[in-house]
N, C-alpha and C positions, 0 to 999 in steps of 0.2 A: 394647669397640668392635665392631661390625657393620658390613662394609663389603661390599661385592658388587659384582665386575669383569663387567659382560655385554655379552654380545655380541651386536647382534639379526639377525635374519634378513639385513637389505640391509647388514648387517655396518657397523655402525653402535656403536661405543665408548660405555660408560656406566659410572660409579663411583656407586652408591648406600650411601648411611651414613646410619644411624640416630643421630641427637643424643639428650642428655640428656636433652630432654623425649618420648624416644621418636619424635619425627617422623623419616620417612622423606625424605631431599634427593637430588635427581639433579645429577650434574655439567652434564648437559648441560642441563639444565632451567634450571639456575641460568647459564646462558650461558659456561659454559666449554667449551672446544674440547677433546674428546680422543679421543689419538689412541695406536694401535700405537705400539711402537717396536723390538720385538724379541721374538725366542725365541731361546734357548739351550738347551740340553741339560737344565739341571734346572728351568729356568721362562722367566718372558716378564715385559716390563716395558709399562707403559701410562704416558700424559704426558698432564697437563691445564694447559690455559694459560686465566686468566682475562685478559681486558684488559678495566677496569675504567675508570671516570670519573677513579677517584684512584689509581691506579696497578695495575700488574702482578702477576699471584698465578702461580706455576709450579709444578708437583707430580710424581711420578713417584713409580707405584705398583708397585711389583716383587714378585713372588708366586716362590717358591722352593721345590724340596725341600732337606730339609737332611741332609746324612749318616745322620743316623738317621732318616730315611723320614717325617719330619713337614712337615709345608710351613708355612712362615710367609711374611708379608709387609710388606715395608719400604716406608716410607711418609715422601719428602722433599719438604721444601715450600719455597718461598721467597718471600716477601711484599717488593714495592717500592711500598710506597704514599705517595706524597708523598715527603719526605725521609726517611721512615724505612722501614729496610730488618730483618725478621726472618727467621730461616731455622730448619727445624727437621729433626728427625729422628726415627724411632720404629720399633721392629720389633716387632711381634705376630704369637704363634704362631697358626695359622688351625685352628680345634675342625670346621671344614667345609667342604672341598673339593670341588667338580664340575667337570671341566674336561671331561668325554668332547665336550660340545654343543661347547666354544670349541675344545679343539685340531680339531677335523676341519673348524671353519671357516677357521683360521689356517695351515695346513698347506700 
C-alpha cells in the first residue's frame, strides 16, 4: 500500500494512495473533507469525511513512531451507505517517512 499525508503551503490536508491498478487518487479530489486532528508526542492523526449520495465514509489516518524507532500508520474507516454499515482496520509499517516540511507547518 502507498499512501502520502501532505500538507500544502495554504495548509490545506491531503491523503494520496496509489490502487492496484497503480493510479494515483486524492482525498480531497475525490470530495472528501479532511482535516487535522492532533499531534501527540510520538505522531499526529488526520480525519477524512465523505458525504456521499448513498451515505457516509469516515476515516482516520494516524502515523506513529513505535518504541523501536520505526513509524508506522493505522488506518480506520467506517462506511454507512444505505442500510449497510462496514468498518475496518489496518496498521502498516511506513518503508518512508518525511515529516521535516509538515511538522514545522503544524507546530
Amino acid at each position: 500500500m502507498k499512501v502520502s499525508l501532505t500538507l500544502s503551503d495554504e495548509g490545506n490536508w491531503d491523503i494520496l494512495w496509489v490502487d492496484a491498478r497503480n493510479e494515483i487518487y486524492s482525498a480531497r479530489d475525490s470530495g472528501g473533507n479532511v482535516s487535522f486532528i492532533g499531534i501527540g508526542a510520538t505522531g499526529f492523526s488526520i480525519g477524512v469525511v465523505y458525504n456521499t449520495d448513498v451515505g457516509l465514509v469516515t476515516g482516520i489516518y494516524a502515523l506513529s513512531l513505535r518504541p523501536d524507532n520505526k513509524w508506522e500508520l493505522s488506518i480506520s474507516q467506517q462506511k454507512q451507505l444505505n442500510s449497510f454499515t462496514n468498518t475496518g482496520f489496518e496498521v502498516v509499517a511506513c518503508q518512508y517517512v518525511d515529516l521535516d516540511n509538515i511538522i514545522e507547518k503544524i507546530r
